[in-house]
Each structure stands twice: as C-alpha cells, then as structure tokens.
C-alpha positions as a Markdown table, in Angstrom:
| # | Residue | x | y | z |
|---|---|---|---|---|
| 1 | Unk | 0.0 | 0.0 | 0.0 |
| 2 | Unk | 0.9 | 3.3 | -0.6 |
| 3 | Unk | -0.3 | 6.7 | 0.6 |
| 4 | Unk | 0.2 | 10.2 | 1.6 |
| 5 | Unk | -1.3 | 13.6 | 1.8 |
| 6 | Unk | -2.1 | 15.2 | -1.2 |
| 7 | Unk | -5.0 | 17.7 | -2.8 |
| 8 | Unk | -6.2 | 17.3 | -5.9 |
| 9 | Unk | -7.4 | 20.6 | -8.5 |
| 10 | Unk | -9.2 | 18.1 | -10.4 |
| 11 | Unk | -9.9 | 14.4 | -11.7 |
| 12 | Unk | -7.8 | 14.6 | -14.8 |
| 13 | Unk | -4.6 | 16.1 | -12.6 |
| 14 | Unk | -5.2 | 13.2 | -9.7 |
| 15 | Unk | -5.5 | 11.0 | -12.8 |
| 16 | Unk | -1.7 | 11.6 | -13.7 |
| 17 | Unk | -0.3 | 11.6 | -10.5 |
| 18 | Unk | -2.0 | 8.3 | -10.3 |
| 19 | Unk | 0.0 | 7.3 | -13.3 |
| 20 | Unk | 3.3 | 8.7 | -12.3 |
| 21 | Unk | 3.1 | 6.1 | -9.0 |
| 22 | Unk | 1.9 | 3.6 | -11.3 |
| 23 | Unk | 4.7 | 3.9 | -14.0 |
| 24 | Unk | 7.7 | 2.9 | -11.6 |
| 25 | Unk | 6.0 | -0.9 | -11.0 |
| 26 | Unk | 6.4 | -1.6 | -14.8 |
| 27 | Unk | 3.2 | -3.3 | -15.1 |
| 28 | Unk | 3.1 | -6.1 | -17.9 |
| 29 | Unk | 0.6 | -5.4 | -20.6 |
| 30 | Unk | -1.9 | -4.1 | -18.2 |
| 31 | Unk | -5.7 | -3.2 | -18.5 |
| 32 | Unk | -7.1 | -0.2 | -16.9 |
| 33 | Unk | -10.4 | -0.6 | -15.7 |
| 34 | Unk | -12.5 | 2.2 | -14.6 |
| 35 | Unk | -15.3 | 3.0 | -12.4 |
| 36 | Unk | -18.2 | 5.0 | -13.9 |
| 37 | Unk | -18.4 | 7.8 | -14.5 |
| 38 | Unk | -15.9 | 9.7 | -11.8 |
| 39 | Unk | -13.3 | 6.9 | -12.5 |
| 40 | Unk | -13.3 | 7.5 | -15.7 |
| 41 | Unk | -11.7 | 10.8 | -15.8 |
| 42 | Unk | -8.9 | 9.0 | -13.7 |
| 43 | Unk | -8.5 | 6.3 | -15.3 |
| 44 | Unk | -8.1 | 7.8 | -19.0 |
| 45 | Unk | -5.1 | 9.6 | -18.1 |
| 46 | Unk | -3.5 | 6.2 | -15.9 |
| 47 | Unk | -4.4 | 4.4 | -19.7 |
| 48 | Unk | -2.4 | 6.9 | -21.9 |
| 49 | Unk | 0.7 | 7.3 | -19.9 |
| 50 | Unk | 0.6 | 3.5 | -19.2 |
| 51 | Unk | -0.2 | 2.5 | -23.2 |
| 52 | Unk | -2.8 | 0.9 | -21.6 |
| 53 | Unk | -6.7 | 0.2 | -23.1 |
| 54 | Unk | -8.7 | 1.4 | -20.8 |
| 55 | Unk | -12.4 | 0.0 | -20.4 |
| 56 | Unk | -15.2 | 0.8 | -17.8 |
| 57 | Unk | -16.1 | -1.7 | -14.9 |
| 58 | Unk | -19.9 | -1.2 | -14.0 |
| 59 | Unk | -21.2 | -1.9 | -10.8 |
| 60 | Unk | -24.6 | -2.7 | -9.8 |
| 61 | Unk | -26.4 | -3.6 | -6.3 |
| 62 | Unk | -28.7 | -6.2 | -6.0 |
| 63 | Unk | -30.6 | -5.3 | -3.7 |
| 64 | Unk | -33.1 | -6.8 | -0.9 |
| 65 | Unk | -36.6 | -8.0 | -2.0 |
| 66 | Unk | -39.1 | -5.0 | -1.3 |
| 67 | Unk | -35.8 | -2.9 | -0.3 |
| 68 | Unk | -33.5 | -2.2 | -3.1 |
| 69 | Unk | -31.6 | 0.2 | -1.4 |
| 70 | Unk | -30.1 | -2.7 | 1.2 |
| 71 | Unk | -28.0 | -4.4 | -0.6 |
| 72 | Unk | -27.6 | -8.1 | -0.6 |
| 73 | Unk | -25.0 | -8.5 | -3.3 |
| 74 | Unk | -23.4 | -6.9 | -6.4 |
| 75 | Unk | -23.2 | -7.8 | -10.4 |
| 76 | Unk | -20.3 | -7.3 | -11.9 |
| 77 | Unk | -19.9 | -6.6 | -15.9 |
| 78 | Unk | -17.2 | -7.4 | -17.7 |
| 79 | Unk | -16.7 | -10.1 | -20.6 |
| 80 | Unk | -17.6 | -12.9 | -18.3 |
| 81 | Unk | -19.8 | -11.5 | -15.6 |
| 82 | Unk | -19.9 | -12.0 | -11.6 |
| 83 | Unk | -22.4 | -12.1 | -9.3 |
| 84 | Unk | -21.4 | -11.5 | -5.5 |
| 85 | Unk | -23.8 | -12.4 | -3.4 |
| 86 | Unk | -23.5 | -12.1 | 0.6 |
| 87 | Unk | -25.3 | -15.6 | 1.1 |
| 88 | Unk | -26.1 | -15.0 | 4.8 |
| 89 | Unk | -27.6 | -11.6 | 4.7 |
| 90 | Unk | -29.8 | -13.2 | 1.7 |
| 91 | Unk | -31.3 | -15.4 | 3.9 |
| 92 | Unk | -31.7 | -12.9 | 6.5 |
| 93 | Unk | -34.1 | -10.9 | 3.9 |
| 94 | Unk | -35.9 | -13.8 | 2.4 |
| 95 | Unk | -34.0 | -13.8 | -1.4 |
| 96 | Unk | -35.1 | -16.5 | -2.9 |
| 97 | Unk | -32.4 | -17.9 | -5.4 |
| 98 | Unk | -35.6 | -17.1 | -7.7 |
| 99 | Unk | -35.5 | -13.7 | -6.9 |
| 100 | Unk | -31.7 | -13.1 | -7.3 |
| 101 | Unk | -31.9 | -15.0 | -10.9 |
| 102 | Unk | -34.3 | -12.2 | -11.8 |
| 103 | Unk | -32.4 | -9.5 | -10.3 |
| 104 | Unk | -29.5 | -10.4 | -12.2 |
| 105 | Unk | -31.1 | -10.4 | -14.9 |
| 106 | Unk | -32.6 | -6.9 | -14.6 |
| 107 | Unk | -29.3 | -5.5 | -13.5 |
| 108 | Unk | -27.4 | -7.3 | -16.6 |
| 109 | Unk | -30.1 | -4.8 | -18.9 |
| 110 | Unk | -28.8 | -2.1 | -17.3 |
| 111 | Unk | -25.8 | -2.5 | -17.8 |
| 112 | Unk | -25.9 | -3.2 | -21.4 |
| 113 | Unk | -27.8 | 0.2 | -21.5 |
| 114 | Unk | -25.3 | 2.1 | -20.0 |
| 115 | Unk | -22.8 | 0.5 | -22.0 |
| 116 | Unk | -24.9 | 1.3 | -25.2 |
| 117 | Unk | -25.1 | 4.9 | -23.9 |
| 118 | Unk | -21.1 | 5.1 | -23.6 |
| 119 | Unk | -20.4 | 3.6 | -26.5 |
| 120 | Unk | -18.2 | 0.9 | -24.8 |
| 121 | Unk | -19.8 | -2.5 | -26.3 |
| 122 | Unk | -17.4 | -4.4 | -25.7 |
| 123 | Unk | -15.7 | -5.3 | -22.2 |
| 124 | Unk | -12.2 | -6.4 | -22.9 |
| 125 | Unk | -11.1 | -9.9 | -21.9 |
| 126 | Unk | -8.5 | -10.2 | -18.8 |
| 127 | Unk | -8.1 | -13.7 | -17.8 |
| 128 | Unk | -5.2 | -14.1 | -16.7 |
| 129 | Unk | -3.8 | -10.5 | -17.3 |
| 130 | Unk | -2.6 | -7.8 | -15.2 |
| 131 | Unk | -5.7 | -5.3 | -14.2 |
| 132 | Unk | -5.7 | -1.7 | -12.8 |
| 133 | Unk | -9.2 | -0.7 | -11.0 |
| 134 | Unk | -9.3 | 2.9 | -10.9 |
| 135 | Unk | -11.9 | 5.4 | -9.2 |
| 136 | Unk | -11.4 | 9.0 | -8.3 |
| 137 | Unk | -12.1 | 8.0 | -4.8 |
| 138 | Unk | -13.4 | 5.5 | -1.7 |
| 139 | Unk | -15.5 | 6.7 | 1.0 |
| 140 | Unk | -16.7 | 3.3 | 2.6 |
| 141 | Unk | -15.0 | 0.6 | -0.1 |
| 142 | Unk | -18.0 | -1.8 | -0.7 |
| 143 | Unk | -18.7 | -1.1 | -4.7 |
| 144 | Unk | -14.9 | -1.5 | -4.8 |
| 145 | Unk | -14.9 | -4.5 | -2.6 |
| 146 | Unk | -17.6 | -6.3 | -5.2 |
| 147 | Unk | -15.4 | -5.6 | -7.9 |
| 148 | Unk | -12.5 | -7.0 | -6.6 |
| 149 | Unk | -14.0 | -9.9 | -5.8 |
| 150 | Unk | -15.4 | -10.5 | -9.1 |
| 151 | Unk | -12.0 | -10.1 | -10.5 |
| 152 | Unk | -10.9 | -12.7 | -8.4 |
| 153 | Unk | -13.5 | -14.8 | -9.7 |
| 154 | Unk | -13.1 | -14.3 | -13.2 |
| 155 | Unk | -9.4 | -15.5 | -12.9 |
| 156 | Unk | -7.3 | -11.7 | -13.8 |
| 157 | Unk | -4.0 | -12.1 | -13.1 |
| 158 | Unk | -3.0 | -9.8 | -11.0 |
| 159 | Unk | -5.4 | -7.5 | -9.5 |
| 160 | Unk | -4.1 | -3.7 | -8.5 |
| 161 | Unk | -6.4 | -1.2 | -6.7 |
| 162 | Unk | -5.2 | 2.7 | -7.8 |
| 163 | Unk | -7.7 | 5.7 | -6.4 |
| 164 | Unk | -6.1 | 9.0 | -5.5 |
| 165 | Unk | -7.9 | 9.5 | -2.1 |
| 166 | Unk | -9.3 | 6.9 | 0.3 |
| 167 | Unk | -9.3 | 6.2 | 4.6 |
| 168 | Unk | -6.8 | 3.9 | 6.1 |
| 169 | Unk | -9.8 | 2.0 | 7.1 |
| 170 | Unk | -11.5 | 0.7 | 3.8 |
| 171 | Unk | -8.1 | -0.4 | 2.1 |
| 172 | Unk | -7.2 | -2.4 | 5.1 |
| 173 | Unk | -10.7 | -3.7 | 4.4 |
| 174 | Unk | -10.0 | -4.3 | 0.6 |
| 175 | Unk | -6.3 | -5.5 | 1.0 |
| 176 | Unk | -7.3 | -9.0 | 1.2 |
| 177 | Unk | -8.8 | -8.6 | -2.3 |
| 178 | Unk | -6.0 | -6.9 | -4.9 |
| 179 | Unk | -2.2 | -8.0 | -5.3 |
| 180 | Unk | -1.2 | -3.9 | -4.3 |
| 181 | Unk | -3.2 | -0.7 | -3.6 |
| 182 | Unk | -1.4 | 2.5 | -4.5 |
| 183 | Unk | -3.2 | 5.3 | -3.0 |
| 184 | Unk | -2.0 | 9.0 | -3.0 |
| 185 | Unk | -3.7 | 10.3 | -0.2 |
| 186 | Unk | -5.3 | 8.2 | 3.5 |
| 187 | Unk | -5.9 | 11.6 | 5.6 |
| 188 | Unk | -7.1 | 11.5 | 8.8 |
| 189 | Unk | -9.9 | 12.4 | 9.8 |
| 190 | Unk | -11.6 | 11.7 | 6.7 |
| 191 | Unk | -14.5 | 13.0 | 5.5 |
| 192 | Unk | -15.7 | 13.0 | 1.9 |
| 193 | Unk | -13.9 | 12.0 | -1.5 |
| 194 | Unk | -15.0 | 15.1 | -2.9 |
| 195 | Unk | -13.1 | 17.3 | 0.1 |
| 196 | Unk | -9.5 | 16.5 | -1.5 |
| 197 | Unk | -10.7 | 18.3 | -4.7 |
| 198 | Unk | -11.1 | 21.5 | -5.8 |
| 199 | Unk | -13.1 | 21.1 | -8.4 |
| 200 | Unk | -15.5 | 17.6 | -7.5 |
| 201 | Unk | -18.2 | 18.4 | -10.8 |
| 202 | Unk | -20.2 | 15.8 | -11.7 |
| 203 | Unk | -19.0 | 13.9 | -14.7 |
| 204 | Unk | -21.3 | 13.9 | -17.4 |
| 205 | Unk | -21.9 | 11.1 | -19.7 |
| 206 | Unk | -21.0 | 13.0 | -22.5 |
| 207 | Unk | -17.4 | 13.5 | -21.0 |
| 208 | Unk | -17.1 | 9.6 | -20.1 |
| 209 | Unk | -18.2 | 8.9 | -23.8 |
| 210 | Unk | -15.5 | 11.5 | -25.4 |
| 211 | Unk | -12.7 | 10.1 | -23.0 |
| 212 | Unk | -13.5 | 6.3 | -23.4 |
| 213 | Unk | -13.5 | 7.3 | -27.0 |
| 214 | Unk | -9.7 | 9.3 | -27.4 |
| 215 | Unk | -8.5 | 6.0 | -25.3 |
| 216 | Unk | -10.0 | 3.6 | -27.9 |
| 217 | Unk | -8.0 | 5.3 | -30.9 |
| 218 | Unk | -5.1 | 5.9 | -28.7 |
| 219 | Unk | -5.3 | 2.3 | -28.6 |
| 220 | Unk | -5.5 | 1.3 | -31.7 |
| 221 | Unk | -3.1 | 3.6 | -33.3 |
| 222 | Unk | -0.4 | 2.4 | -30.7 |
| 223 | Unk | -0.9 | -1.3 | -32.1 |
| 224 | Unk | -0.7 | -0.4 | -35.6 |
C-alpha cells in the first residue's frame, strides 16, 4: 500500500499523478479498468501514460426484496460476468435464489444500456492478465470491494487497486482482495472524497463517452 497527503485541483490532474506512481511498477501489458463515471476521468489519463486500453467496470447492487436500497450483493460486468452475493444476509431478507436470478437479470439490462449509452460495447477480456481498478475515490470501499471480488473470480491475473484518495480503514478492508493498492492520499480524519478536490463536478456522460472514446483510438493507433 501506498499513501500520503495530497490535494487534488481536479480528476484529470489526480489521474496523472495516479499514473506517475503507477509507472515505476512496470506493469506487464496491463488493463485499466474504470469505475463509472468519476473513474473515468482517472482512469483515462493512468491508460495513456501506461499504453494501456482502458475499459469501464460497471457496478450494480442487488438489492433486498421490497428494499432495493439494502443491498444483498453486487453484479459485476465485464466479458464474463460476476455475481457477488453475501449468502447469509440473503437469507436474512428472504431472497429466494428465484429472486436473485431475476435481479440479475434486470441488473445485466442495465448494464448493457449504459454500455450502449457510452459507446463501450465491448468489455475487454482479462483472464489471466494484469488489471488496474481505478476510481477518483473511496469513501466506505463496498462497490470496490464487489469488484475485486469478481475479478478474483473471473481469474485476472494480478489485480491492483489505484484511487487518488481513500481512509486507512476501507483499504485495510479491501487488501485482502488486490495483489497492491497504490493510494496518494489516507488523511485523517476523513471526510468526503470530494473534500481533496477543488473542483469535484459531476461527470457527465458526454465527458465519459469522449474520454472512453480518445483512449479507444489511442489504442488502436499504438498497435498499428
């Protein structure tokens, strides 16, 4: 793991610091995936000064019957998709394996959708390979958390965590789950992702569909 302080004007400039701390590992051939759609920003600028593609990694809850905000699990996308499902509080809430089934399903639409709406069709391949999960931040680590674990299960290589800003607390918590975490900043107290930043916008879809974009013919014109 490694941290410490730092402040941020904006995702694009945490984005290349990222990268700089990145660079020195030497990474084989990696993949950069990013969290939508703050990650993105991040994770465009960790793909062009690693040569790396860069692809989205979307996220969705599954959540409890009648309750959707509780979550209960977590669908993963990517070209084999996971499903994480925390088997104990399932029972707890009466989901039925029915019911999961179905939420999966749902969830799987929706991210097809999204991906239509990005333009990103096609989520690259990375059995076996070396994969970089990038978000602009972690507050409490569990949308991270499912998407390590589905990594794990979908057999990447090696699996390294890289966010500009997160507590000591959640990558203890997600350590177990990635091969290294390279975090810039783990201040104390912390507060809110969005506090290291002067300039936290929203990112629009537009912006996430121009960036994935510029990567994708970055891409392609460095294996020509």
């Amino acid at each position: 793991m490694t941290s410490s302080q730092g402040y941020f004007n904006d995702r694009r400039e945490a984005g290349r610091k990222l990268a700089d701390a990145l660079a020195v590992l030497a990474l084989a051939d990696p993949i950069i995936l990013a969290l939508p759609r703050g990650g993105v920003p991040v994770g465009y600028e960790v793909a062009k000064q690693l040569k790396a593609p860069l692809d989205i990694l979307m996220v969705r809850k599954i959540g409890a019957p009648g309750h959707e905000e509780y979550g209960i699990g977590a669908l993963v996308d990517g070209a084999s998709p996971q499903v994480v499902i925390d088997e104990a509080t399932a029972r707890l809430v009466g989901a039925t394996p029915e019911y999961i089934q179905g939420e999966v399903k749902r969830q799987l639409a929706e991210i097809e959708r999204r991906r239509a709406a990005f333009g990103s069709g096609l989520a690259i391949p990375y059995a076996g390979r070396t994969v970089v999960v990038v978000d602009d931040g972690i507050a409490t680590g569990g949308t991270v958390k499912a998407a390590l674990k589905a990594l794990r299960k979908s057999g990447a290589g090696r699996i390294v965590l890289a966010v500009p800003v997160a507590p000591r607390s959640a990558l203890i918590d997600l350590e177990p789950w990635c091969d290294r975490i390279i975090c810039l900043s783990s201040p104390e107290p912390f507060y809110a992702v969005g506090a290291h930043y002067a300039d936290f916008g929203q990112t629009s879809d537009t912006e996430v569909v121009d960036l994935l974009a510029k990567a994708q013919e970055s891409s392609e014109a460095g294996a020509k």
